[in-house]
C-alpha positions, 0 to 999 in steps of 0.5 A: 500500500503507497502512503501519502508523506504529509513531509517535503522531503530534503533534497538529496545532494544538498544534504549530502554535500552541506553534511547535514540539513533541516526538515520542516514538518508537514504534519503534526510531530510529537518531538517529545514522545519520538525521544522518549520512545527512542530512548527507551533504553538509557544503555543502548549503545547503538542508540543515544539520547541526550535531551533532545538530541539523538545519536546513532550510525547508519550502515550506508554501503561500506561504511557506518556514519555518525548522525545527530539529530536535534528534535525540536517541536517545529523541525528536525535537524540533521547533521552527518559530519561528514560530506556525502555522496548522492547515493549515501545521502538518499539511503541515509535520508530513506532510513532516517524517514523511516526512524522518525515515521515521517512518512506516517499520514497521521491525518488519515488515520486519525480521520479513520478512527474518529469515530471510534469509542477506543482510538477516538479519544486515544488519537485525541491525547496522543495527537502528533506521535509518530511510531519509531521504526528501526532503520534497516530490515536487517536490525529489525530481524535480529531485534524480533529474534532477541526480543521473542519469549523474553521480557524487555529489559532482558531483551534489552541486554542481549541486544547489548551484549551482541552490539558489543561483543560483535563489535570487537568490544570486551563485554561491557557488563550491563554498565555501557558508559555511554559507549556509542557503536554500530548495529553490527552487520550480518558478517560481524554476527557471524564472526561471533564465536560459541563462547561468545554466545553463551558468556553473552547468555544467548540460547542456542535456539537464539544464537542459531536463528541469528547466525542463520539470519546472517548467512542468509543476508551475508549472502543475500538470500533475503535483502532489504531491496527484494522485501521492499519490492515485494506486496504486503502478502508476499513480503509477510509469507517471504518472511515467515519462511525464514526459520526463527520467524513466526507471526508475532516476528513477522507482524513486528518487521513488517510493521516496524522494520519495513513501515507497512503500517496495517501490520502488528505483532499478533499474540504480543503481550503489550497488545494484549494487556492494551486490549484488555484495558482499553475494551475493558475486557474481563480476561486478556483476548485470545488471538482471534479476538485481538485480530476481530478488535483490531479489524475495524482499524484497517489499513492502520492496524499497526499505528492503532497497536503503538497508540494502545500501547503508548496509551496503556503506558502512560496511563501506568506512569500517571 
């Protein structure tokens, strides 16, 4: 499905060559909820948040470039450091878009569930957020592996650990001391070795699917460029194919790792308890009760979940 960008893009060339550039925004952008969202986990050391300032490399080609963000209520801006090449700079640019859910119609949306008892309200108070989306289809593939059967804060440390042990970087322990690396890529993953692995307290069934992941980028047996191409019906059946990934794993990559915003992560633990609360269910609904709820929500399946679960963790923290 082709969504309509409510934000006029930066010109490619000039961003490149003046290292950096300031996007205006078209549409309401809720600054404030993006840097909290991103930086969700104070010891990221692929990502940084420092007030309103955001950190982070890019994997462009064959080399990683710095990117500091500077998120303001009116604008954004963008700086590289470093001069670009045209190529470089529309990569960088498609993969900063993505991250930031510029490209969400947040008009339609909010057009779409208006009248609804739930999102109504929900889209009222959490008017201007955008849903964060990880930046390249690989680092989404490895965050739904991590992230699968496991709490967050301890998903959160295995990230970590695999950042930096693959990275070249004696383990950290939990402490990162503000420690700012690339997401590894598929070849450093598999250079990870079996002690590594296990002192990093990955099961096996993890450390296997993530090296198999690998192989198969490594290869280019999946790429970002032929998913992207592919409908939505293909790109969910491509990736349930791949071992390690099931629904809940595709729902979540589809949704934020390739921004096709009518997917969800069905049988997520955050969605259910947001459903539960928000429909002020008895018991947490089963899988065909959340896809029954989330129906009327087409084709933004995926934006309504972030709200709910937005929605469901503000109302914990007030």
């Amino acid at each position: 499905m082709t969504l309509k960008s409510e934000i006029k893009r930066a010109d490619p060339v000039e961003f490149g060559r003046l290292k950096g550039c300031t996007l205006s925004y078209g549409g309401a952008f809720n600054a404030m909820a993006m840097l909290e969202s991103l930086g969700r986990d104070p010891g990221n050391l692929a990502e940084q948040v420092n007030e309103r300032v955001y950190r982070r490399y890019l994997s462009l080609g064959r080399r990683c470039v710095l990117f500091t963000l500077e998120l303001r209520e009116e604008h954004c801006r963008i700086e590289s450091g470093t001069e670009l090449n045209p190529q470089e700079a529309g990569q960088a640019l498609d993969m900063l878009y993505l991250l930031l859910g510029l490209d969400q119609p947040l008009e339609d949306f909010y057009r779409l569930v208006a009248p609804h008892p739930v999102m109504g309200p929900l889209a009222k108070k959490l008017h201007g957020v955008r849903m964060p989306h990880v930046p390249s289809l690989w680092e989404a593939v490895c965050w739904a592996v991590i992230g699968q059967q496991i709490n967050l804060p301890f998903a959160y440390l295995l990230r970590n650990r695999l950042i930096a042990v693959a990275n070249g970087h004696e383990f950290p322990g939990d402490d990162a001391g503000g420690l700012l690396l690339p997401f590894p890529g598929p070849r450093q993953v598999l250079a990870v070795r079996e002690e590594q692995w296990r002192a990093a307290k990955f099961s096996r069934a993890k450390s296997g699917y993530l090296q198999g992941l690998a192989r198969a980028f490594a290869d280019e047996e999946i790429s970002a460029e032929s998913i992207a191409a592919m409908d939505d019906a293909q790109a969910e059946q491509t990736l349930l194919g791949v071992r390690g990934l099931g629904p809940w794993s595709a729902g979540y990559i589809m949704s934020r790792g390739l921004g096709r915003l009518d997917f969800f992560p069905v049988g997520d633990a955050g969605l259910k308890a947001s459903l539960k609360h928000f429909f002020a269910l008895n018991e947490a609904p089963g899988i065909r009760e959340q896809k029954a709820l989330m129906e009327p929500l087409r084709p933004y399946r995926g934006l309504a979940t972030y709200y709910l679960w937005k929605g469901l963790g503000m109302e914990r923290e007030g």
